[in-house]
N, C-alpha and C positions, 0 to 999 in steps of 0.2 A: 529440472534445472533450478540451481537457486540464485539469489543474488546476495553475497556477502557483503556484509557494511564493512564499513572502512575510514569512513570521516569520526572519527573519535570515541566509536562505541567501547564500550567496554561488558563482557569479554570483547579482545580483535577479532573479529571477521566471524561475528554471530549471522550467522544465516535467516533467512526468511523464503519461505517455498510458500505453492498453495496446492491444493488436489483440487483440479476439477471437475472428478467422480462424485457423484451422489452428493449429498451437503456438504458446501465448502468449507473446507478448515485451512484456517491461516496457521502455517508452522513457523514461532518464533525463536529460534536455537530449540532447546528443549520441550517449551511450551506450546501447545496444541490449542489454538481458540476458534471457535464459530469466526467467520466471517461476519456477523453480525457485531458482535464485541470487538474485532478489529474497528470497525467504519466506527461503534460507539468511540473508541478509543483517539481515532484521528480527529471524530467533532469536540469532542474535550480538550486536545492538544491543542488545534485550532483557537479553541475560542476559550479558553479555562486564564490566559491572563493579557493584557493590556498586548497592544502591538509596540515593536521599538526601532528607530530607524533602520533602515534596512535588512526589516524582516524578514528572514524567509518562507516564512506561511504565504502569504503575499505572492511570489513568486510561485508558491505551490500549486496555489488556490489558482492562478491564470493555468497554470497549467493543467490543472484538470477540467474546467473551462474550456480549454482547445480541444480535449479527446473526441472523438468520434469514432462511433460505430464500422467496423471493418468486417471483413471477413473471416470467419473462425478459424481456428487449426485446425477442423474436423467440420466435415462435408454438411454445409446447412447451419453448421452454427455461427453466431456472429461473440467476435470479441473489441474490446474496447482498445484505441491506440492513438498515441500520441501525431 
């Protein structure tokens, strides 16, 4: 399953998947990255320039804050959820 963007990307409706087989790779439309270089990616975006009224980082940031540890999709693993 992927989730398509839609709030203003360009190309419309770039996809983003992940495998989580063996080392995770983050699929961005065409682009294939480590999951390591994703999470680099969001702490740069994050924090790379000044906050501005009603930022949504802000909002992001509570919300991954709120997650907790769940039950997995598959027998014994655990996944993360809002």
């Amino acid at each position: 399953m992927s989730l398509i963007l839609n709030q203003g990307s360009k190309p419309e409706g770039l996809s983003v998947k992940t495998d989580g087989f063996g080392p995770q790779v983050v699929y961005l439309g065409d682009y294939e990255i480590t999951l390591e270089d994703f999470l680099s990616a969001v702490i740069y975006v994050l924090g790379n320039t000044d906050l501005v009224p009603k930022d949504p980082r802000l909002s992001f940031l509570e919300k991954i804050k709120a997650m907790k540890q769940v039950a997995g999709y598959n027998k014994g693993k655990k996944r993360l959820s809002l």
